[in-house]
C-alpha positions as CSV (number, residue, x, y, z in Angstrom):
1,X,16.8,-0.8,-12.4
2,X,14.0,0.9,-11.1
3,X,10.3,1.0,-12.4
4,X,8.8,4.2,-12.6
5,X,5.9,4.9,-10.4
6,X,2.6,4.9,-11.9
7,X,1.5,8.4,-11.5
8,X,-2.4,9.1,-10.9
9,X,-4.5,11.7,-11.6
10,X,-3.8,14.3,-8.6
11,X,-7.5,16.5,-10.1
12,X,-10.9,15.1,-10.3
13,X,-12.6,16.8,-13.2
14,X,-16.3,18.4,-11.9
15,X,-18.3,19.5,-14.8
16,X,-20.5,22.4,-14.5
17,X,-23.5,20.6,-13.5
18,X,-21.8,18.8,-10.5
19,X,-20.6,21.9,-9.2
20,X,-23.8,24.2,-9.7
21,X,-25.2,20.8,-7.9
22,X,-22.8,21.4,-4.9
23,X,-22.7,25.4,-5.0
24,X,-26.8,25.0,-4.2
25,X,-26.3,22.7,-1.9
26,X,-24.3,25.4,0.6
27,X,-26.6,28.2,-0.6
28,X,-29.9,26.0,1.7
29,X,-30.3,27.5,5.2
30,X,-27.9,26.5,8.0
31,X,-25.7,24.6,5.7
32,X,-21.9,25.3,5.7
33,X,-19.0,25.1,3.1
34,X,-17.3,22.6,5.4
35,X,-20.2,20.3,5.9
36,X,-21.1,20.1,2.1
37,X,-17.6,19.2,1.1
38,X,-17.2,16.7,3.6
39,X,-20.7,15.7,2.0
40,X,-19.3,15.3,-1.0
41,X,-15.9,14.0,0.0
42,X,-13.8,17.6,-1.7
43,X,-11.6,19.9,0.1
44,X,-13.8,22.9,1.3
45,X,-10.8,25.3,-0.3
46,X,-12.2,24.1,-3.9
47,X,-16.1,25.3,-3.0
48,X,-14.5,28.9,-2.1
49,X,-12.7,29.2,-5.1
50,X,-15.8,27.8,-7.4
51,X,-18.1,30.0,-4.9
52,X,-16.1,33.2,-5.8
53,X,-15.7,32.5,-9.7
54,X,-19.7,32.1,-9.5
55,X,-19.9,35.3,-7.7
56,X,-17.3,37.1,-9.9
57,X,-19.6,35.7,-12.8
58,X,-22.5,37.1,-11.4
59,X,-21.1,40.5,-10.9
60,X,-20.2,40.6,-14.8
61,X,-23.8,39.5,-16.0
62,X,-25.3,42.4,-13.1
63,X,-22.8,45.1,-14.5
64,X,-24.2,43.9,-18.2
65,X,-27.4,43.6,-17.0
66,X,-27.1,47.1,-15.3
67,X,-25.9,48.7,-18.4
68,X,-28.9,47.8,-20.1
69,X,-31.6,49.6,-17.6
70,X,-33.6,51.9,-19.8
71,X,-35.7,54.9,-17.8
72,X,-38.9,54.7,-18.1
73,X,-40.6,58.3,-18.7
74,X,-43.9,58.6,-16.9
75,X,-46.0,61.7,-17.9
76,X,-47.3,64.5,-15.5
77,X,-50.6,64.0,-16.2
78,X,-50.6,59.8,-15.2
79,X,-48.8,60.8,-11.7
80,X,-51.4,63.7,-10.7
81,X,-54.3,61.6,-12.0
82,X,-53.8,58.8,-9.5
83,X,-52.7,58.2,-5.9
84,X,-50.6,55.1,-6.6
85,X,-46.7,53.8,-5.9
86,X,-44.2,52.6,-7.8
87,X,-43.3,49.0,-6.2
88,X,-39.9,47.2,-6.7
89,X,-39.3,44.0,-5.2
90,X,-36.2,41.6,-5.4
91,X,-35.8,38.0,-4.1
92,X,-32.3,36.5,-4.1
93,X,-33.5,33.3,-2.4
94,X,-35.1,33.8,1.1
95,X,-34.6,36.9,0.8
96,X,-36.4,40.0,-0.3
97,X,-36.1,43.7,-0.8
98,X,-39.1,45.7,-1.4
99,X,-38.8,49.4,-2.5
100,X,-42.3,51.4,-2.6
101,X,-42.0,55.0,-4.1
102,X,-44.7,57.3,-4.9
103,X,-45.5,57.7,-8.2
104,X,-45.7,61.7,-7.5
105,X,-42.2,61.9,-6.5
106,X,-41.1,59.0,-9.5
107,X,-38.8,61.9,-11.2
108,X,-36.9,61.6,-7.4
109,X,-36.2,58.1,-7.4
């Protein structure tokens, strides 16, 4: 008779903070999805799919987040009194998006 084969586990289990570990470790300047798997000794197939549940994530909390944006009513009388802008700026890592809108036209944007 035969003996069976002893089977091994075919999936290495990565817990959330291994693979938020990884994730940030394509996410530094220059580095690529092919070089920080081989860095890590994974198949670069399993960061795209843990890169596009992150992003798929993220898009969920933004629509959340976007549902929750309350206007903010500022009064005649504070825009004509001063000469000022509204400023918005956002950083996703290195990089940055400034908005600058005068407070005149604030109805506008």
């Amino acid at each position: 008779m035969t003996e069976p084969i002893p089977t091994t586990a075919r999936r290495r289990p990565y817990d959330a903070a291994k693979k938020t570990q990884i994730l940030a470790g394509y996410e530094r300047p220059g580095a690529s999805i092919a070089a920080v798997a081989m860095a890590h000794g994974i198949n670069a197939n399993l960061i795209h799919n843990w890169r596009a549940r992150a992003m798929r994530r993220q898009g969920a909390v933004a629509a959340a987040a976007a549902a929750s944006v309350v206007p903010v009513l500022v009064p005649a009388s504070a825009t004509s009194a001063c000469n000022a802008e509204l400023r918005i700026e956002l950083r996703r890592g290195p990089v940055r998006a400034v908005v600058s809108w005068p407070l005149s036209e604030v109805g506008k944007c």
